[in-house]
C-alpha atoms as an extended CHARMM CRD file, in Angstrom:
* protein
*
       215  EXT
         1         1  UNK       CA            115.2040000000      126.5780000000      129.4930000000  PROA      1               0.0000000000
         2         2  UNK       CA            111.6750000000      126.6860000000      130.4130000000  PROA      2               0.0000000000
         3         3  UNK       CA            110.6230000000      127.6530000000      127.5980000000  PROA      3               0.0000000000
         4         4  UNK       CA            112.7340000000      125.4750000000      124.9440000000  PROA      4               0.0000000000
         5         5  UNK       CA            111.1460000000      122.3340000000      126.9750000000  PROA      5               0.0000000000
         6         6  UNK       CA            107.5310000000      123.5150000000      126.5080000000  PROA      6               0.0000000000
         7         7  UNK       CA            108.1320000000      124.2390000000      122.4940000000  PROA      7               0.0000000000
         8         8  UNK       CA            109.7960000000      120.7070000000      122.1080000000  PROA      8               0.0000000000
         9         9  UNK       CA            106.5300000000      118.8830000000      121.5930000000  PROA      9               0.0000000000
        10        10  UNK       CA            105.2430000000      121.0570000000      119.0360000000  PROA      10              0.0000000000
        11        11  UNK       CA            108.9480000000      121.0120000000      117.1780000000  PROA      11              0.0000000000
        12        12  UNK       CA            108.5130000000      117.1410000000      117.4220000000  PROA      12              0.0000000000
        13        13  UNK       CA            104.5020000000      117.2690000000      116.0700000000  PROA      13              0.0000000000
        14        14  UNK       CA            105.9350000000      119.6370000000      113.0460000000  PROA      14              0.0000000000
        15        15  UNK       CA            108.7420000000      116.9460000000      112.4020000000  PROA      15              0.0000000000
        16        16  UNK       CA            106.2970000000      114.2630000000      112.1530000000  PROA      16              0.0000000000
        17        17  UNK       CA            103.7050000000      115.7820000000      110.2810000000  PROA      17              0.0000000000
        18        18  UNK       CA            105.8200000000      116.7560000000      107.7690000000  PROA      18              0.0000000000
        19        19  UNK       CA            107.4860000000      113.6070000000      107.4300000000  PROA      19              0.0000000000
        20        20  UNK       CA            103.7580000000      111.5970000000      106.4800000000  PROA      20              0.0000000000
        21        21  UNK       CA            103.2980000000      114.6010000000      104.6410000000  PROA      21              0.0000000000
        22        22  UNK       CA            106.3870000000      113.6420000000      102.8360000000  PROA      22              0.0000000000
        23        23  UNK       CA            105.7440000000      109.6230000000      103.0650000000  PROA      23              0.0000000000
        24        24  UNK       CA            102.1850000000      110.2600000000      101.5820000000  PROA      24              0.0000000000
        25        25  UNK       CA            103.7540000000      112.0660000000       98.6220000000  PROA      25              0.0000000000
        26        26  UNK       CA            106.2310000000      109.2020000000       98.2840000000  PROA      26              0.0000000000
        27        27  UNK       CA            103.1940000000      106.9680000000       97.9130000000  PROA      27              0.0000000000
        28        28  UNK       CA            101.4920000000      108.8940000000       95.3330000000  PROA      28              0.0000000000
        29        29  UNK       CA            104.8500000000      109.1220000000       93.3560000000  PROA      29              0.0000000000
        30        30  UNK       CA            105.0900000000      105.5050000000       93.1860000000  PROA      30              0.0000000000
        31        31  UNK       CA            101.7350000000      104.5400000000       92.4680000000  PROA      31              0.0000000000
        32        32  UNK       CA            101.9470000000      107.1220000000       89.1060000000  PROA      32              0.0000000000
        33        33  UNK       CA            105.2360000000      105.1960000000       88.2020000000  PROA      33              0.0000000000
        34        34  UNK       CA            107.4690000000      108.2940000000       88.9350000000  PROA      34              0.0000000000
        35        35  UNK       CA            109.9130000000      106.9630000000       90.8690000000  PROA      35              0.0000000000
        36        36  UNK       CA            112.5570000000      109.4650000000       90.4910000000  PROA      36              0.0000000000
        37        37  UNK       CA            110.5330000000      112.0410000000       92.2310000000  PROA      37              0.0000000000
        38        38  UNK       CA            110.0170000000      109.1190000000       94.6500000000  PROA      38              0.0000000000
        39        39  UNK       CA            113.6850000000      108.5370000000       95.0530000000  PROA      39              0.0000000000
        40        40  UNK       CA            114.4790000000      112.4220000000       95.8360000000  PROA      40              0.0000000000
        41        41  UNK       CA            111.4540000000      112.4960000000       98.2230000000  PROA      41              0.0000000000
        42        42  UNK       CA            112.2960000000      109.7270000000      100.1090000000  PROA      42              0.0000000000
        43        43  UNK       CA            116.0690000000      111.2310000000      100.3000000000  PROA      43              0.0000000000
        44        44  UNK       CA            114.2580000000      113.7120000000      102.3670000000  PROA      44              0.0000000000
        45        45  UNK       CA            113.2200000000      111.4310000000      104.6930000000  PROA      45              0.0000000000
        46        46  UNK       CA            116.5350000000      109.3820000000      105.3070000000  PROA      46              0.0000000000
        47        47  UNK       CA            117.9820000000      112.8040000000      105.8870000000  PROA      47              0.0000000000
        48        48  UNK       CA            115.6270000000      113.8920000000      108.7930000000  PROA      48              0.0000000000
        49        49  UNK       CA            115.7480000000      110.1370000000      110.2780000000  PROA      49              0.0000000000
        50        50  UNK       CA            119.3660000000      108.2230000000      108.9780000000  PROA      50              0.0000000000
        51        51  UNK       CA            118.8880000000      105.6390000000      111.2740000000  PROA      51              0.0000000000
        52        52  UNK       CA            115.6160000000      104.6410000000      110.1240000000  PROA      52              0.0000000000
        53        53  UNK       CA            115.5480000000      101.2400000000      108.2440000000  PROA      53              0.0000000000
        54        54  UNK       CA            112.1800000000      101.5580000000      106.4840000000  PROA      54              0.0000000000
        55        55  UNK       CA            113.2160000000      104.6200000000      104.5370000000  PROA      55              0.0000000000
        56        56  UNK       CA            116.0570000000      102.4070000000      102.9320000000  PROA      56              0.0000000000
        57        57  UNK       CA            113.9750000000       99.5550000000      102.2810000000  PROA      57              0.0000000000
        58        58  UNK       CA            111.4890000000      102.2090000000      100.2320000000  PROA      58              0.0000000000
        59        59  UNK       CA            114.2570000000      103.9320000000       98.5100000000  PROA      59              0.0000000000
        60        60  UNK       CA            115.9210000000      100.5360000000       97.7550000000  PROA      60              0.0000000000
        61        61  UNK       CA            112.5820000000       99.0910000000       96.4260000000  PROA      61              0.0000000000
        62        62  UNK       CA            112.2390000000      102.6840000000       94.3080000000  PROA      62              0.0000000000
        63        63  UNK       CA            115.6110000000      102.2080000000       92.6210000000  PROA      63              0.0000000000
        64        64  UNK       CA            115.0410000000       98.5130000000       91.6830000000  PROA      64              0.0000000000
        65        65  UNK       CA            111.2960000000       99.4530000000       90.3000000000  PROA      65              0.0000000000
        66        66  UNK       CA            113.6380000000      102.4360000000       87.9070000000  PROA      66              0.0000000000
        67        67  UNK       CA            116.3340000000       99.1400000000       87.0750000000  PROA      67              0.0000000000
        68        68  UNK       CA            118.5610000000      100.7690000000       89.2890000000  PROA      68              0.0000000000
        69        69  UNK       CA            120.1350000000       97.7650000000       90.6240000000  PROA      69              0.0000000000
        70        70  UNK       CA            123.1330000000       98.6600000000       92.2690000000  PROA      70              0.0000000000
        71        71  UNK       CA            121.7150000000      101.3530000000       94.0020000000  PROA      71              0.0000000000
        72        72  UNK       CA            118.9770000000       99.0960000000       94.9010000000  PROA      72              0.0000000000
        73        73  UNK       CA            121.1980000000       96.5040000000       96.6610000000  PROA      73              0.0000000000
        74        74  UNK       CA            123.2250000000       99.7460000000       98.5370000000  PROA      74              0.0000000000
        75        75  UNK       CA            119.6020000000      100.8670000000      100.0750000000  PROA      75              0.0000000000
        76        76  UNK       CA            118.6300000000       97.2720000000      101.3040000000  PROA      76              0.0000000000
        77        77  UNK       CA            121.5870000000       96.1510000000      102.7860000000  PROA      77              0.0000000000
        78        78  UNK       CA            122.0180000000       98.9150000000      104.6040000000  PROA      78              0.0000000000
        79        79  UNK       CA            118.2610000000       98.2860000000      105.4270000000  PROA      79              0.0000000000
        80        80  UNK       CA            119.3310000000       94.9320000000      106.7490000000  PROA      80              0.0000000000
        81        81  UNK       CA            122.3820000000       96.2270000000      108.7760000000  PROA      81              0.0000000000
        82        82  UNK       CA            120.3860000000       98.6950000000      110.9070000000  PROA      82              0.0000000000
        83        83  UNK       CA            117.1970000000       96.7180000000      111.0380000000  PROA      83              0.0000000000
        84        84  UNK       CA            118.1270000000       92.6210000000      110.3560000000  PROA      84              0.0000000000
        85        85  UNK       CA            114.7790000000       91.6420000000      111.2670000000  PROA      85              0.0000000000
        86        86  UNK       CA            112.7990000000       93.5990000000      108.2260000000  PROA      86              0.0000000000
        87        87  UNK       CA            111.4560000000       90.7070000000      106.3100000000  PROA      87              0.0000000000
        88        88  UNK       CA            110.2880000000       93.1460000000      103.6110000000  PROA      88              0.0000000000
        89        89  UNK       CA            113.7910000000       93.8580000000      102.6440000000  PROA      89              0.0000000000
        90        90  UNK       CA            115.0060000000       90.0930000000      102.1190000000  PROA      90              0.0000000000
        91        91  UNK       CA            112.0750000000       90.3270000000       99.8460000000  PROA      91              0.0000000000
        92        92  UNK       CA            113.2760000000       93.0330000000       98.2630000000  PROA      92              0.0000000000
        93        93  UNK       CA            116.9790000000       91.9700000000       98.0410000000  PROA      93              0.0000000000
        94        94  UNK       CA            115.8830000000       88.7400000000       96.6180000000  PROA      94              0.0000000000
        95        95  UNK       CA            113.7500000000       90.1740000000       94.1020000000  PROA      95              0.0000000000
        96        96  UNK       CA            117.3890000000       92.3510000000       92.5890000000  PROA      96              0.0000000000
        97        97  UNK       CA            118.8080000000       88.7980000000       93.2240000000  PROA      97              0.0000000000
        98        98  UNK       CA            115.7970000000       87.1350000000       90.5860000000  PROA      98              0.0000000000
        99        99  UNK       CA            116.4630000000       90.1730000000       88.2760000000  PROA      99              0.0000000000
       100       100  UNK       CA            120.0540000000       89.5230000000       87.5170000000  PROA      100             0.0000000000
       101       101  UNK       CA            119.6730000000       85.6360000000       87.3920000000  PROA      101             0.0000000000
       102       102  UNK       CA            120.8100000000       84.5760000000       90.8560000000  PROA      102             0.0000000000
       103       103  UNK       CA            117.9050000000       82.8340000000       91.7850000000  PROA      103             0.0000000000
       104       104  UNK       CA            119.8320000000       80.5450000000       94.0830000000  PROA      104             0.0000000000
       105       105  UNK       CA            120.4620000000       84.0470000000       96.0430000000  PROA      105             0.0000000000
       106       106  UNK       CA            116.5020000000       85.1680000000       95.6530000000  PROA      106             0.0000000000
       107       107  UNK       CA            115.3290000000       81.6420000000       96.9500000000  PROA      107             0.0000000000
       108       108  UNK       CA            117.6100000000       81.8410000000      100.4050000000  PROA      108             0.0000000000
       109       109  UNK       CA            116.7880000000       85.7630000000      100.8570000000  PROA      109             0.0000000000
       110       110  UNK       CA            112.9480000000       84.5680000000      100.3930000000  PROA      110             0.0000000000
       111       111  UNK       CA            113.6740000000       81.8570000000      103.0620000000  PROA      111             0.0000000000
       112       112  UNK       CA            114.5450000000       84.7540000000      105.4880000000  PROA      112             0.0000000000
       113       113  UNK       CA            112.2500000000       87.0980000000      104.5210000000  PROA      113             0.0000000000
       114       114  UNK       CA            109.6080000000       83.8760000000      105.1030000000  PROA      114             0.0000000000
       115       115  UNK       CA            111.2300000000       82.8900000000      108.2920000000  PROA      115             0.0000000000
       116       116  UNK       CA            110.4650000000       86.2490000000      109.5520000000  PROA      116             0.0000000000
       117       117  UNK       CA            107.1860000000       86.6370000000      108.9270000000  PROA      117             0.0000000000
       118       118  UNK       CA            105.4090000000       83.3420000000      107.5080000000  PROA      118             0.0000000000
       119       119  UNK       CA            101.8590000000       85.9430000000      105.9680000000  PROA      119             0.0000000000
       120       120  UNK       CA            104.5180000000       87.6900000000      104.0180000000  PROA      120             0.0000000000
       121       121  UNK       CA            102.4110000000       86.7350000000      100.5460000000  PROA      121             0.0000000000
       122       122  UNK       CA            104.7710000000       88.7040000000       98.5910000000  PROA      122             0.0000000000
       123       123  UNK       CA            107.2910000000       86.8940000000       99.5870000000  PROA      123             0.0000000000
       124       124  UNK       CA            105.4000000000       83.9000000000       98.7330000000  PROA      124             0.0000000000
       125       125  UNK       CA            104.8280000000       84.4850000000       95.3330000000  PROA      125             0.0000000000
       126       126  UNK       CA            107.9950000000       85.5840000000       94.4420000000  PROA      126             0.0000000000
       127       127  UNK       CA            109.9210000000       82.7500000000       95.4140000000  PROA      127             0.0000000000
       128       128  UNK       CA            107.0960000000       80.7060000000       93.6920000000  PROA      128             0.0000000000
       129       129  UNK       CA            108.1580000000       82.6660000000       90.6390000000  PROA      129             0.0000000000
       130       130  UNK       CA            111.5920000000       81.6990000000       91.4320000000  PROA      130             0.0000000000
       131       131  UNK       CA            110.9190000000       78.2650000000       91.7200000000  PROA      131             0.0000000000
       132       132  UNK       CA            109.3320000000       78.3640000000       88.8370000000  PROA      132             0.0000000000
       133       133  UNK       CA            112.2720000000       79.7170000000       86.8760000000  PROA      133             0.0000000000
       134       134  UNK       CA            114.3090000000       77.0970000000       87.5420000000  PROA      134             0.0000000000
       135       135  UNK       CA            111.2150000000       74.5290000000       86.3360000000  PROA      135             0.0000000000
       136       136  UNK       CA            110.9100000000       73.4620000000       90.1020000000  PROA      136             0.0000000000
       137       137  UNK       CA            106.9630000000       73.4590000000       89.5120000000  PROA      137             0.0000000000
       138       138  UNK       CA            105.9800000000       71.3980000000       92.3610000000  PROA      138             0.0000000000
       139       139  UNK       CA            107.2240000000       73.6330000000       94.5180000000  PROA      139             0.0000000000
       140       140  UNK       CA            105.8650000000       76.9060000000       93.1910000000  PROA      140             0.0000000000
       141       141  UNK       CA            102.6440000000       75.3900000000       93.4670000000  PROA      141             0.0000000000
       142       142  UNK       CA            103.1480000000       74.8010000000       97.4150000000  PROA      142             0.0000000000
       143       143  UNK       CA            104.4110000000       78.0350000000       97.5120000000  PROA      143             0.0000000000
       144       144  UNK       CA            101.1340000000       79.2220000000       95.4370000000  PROA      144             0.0000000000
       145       145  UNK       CA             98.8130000000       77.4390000000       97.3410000000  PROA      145             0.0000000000
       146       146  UNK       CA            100.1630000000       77.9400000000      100.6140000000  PROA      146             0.0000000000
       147       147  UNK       CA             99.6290000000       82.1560000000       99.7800000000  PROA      147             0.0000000000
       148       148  UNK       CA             95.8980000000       81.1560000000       99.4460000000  PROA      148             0.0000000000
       149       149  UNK       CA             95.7480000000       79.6990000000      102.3930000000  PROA      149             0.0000000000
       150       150  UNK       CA             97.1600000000       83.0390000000      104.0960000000  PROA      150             0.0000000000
       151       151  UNK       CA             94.2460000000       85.5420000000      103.3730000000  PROA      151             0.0000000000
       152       152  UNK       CA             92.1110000000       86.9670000000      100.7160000000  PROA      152             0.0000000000
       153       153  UNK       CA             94.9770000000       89.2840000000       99.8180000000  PROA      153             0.0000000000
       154       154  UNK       CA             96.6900000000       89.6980000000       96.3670000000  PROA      154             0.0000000000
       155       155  UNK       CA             94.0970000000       86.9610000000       94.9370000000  PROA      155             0.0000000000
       156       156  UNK       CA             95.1080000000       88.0700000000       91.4660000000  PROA      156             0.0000000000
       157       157  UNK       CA             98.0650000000       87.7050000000       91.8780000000  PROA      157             0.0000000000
       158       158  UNK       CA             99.1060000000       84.2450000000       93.4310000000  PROA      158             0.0000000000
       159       159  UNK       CA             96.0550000000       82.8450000000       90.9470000000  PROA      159             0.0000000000
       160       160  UNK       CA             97.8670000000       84.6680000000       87.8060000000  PROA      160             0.0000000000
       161       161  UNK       CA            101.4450000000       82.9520000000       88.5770000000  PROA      161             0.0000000000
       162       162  UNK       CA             99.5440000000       79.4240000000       89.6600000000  PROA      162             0.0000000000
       163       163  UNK       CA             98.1660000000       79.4640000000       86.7890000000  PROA      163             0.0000000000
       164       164  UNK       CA            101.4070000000       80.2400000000       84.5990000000  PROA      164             0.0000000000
       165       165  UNK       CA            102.7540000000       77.2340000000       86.7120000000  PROA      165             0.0000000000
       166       166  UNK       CA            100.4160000000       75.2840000000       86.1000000000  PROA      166             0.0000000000
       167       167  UNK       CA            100.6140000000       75.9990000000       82.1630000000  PROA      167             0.0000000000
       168       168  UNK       CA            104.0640000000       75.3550000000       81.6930000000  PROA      168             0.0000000000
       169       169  UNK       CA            104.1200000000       72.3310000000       83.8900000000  PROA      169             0.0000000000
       170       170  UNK       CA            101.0760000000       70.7200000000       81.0850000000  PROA      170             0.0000000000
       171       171  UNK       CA             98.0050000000       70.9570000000       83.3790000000  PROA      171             0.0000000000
       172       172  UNK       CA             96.1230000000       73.1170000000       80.9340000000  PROA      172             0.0000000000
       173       173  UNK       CA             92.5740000000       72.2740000000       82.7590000000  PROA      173             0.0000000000
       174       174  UNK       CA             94.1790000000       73.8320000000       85.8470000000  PROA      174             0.0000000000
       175       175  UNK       CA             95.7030000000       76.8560000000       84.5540000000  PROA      175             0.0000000000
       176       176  UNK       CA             92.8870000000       77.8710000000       82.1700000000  PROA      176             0.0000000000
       177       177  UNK       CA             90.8110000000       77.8230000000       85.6640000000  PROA      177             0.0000000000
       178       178  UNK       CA             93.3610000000       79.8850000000       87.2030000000  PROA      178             0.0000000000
       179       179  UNK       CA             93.4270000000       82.5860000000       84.6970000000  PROA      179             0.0000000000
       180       180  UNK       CA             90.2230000000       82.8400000000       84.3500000000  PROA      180             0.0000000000
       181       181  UNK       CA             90.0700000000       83.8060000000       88.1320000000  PROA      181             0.0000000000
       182       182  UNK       CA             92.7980000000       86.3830000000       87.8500000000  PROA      182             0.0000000000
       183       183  UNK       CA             91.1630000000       88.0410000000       84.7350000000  PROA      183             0.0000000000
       184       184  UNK       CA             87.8640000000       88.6480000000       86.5580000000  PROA      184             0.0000000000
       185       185  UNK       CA             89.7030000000       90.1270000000       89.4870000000  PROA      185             0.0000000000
       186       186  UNK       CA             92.0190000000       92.1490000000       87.4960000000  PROA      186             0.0000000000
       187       187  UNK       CA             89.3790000000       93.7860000000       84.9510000000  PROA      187             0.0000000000
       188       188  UNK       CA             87.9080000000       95.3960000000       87.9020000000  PROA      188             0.0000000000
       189       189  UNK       CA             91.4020000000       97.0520000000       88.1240000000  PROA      189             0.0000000000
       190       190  UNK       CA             92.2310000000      100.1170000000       86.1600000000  PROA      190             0.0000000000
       191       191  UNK       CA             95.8920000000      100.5850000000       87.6220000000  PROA      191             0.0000000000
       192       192  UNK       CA             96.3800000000       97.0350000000       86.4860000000  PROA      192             0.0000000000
       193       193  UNK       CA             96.0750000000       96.6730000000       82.9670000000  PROA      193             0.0000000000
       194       194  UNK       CA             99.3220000000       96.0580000000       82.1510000000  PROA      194             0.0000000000
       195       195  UNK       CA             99.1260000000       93.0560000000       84.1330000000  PROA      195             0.0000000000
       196       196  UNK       CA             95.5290000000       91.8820000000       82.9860000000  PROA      196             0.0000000000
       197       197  UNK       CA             97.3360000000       92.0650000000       79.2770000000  PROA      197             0.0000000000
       198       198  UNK       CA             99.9810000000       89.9300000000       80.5730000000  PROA      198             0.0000000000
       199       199  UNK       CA             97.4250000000       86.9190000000       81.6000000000  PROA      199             0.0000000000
       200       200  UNK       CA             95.3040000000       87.5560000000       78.8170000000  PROA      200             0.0000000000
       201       201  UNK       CA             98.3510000000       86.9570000000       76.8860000000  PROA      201             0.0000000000
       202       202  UNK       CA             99.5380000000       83.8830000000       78.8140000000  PROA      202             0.0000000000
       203       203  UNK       CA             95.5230000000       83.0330000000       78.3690000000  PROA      203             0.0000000000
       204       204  UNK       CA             95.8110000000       83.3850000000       74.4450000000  PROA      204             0.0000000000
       205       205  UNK       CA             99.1970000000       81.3700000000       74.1540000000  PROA      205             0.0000000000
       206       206  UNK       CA             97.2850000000       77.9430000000       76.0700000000  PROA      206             0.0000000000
       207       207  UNK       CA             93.8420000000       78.7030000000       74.4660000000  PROA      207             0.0000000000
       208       208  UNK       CA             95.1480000000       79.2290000000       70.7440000000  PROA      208             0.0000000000
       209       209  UNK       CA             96.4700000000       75.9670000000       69.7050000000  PROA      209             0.0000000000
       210       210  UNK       CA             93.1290000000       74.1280000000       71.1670000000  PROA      210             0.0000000000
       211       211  UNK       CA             91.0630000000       76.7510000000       68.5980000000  PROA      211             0.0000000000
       212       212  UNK       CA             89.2240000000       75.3250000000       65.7710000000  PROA      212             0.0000000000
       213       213  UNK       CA             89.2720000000       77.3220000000       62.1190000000  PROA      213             0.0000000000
       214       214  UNK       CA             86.0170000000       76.9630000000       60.5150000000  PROA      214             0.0000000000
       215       215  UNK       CA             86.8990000000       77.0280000000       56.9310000000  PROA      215             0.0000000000
C-alpha cells in the first residue's frame, strides 16, 4: 500500500505531462490548418479527462473551423453543461449560430459570452460582425471601438472589421484610415495572408471607383 501511495505522484506527473504534450501538439495542428489531426488528438484528451470542459470547447471550435457544424454544436454544449461559466464557448456557439444565419442566436450567445468576461475581444468583434450583418452599423462600431479600448490585442483585427463597417455604412474617409492600419499590421504577418488579401480586397473595392484613368 506503501508503495502504490509513494508512485502516485509520479503516475499523476506522467499523466500531465503527457497531456501538454498532447495539448501542444493540438496547437501546432491547428495553427497548420490540420484540424482533423487536431480533432483525433484532442479525442485523446477528452478520453483521459471526460469531465473536462475546455477539451470540448477546443474540439467544438476544431469541428466548426473543418465546417463541421453539427458536431461543433454537440462539443460546445456539452462544454456549457459541465462548465456554464466558459465564456469562450458562447463565443464559440454563437459563431456556428452566425455561420448558419441565426444571427439573432449569435448576438444573445455573444451577450453571455460578454457578460462573462467583458475583455473577451473576440467576442467583441464577432458580434460587431454580427451586427453588422444585419446593417446595425452603429452598433458594430460601439462594439469595434469598445475592443480598442480593451488592450492592444488583435489590433488588426477589430481595425479590419471597423473599417468594413465603416465602408458599407458610406464613411469612406474613415474606413480607408482603418484599413490602412490593419494592412500595416497584417503585412508583418506571414500566417495571415489570407486575411491581408481580404482587406486589400475590401481596400481595392472603396479605392477603385475614386481612381482616375489617364487617357
Amino acid at each position: 500500500m506503501k508503495s502504490d501511495l509513494n508512485q502516485q505522484p509520479q503516475l499523476q506527473a506522467a499523466s500531465s505531462a503527457i497531456e501538454q504534450q498532447i495539448k501542444n501538439c493540438v496547437k501546432a495542428k491547428a495553427n497548420k490548418g490540420d484540424y482533423v489531426v487536431a480533432i483525433s488528438l484532442l479525442d485523446q484528451l477528452i478520453a483521459l479527462r471526460p469531465d473536462h470542459a475546455v477539451n470540448y470547447n477546443n474540439r467544438g471550435l476544431m469541428y466548426f473551423l473543418n465546417n463541421q457544424i453539427i458536431e461543433a454544436f454537440g462539443d460546445l454544449s456539452l462544454a456549457l453543461e459541465i462548465n456554464p461559466h466558459l465564456d469562450s464557448a458562447y463565443n464559440n456557439r454563437a459563431n456556428c449560430y452566425a455561420a448558419q444565419g441565426d444571427l439573432g442566436e449569435a448576438i444573445a450567445d455573444y451577450d453571455l459570452a460578454l457578460d462573462l468576461n467583458p475583455a473577451n475581444l473576440r467576442a467583441w468583434i464577432n458580434q460587431g460582425i454580427a451586427f453588422r450583418e444585419l446593417e446595425l452599423y452603429e452598433l458594430g462600431l460601439e462594439n469595434f471601438d469598445i475592443a480598442l479600448l480593451i488592450g492592444d490585442a488583435l489590433q488588426d483585427r477589430i481595425h479590419a472589421e471597423r473599417g468594413r463597417t465603416q465602408h458599407l455604412r458610406g464613411d469612406w474617409n474613415c474606413a480607408i484610415s482603418d484599413y490602412q492600419t490593419a494592412l500595416n499590421i497584417l503585412i508583418n504577418k506571414p500566417s495571415e495572408i489570407n486575411y491581408f488579401c481580404k482587406v486589400q480586397s475590401w481596400l481595392n473595392q472603396l479605392l477603385n471607383p475614386l481612381m482616375i484613368t489617364d487617357y
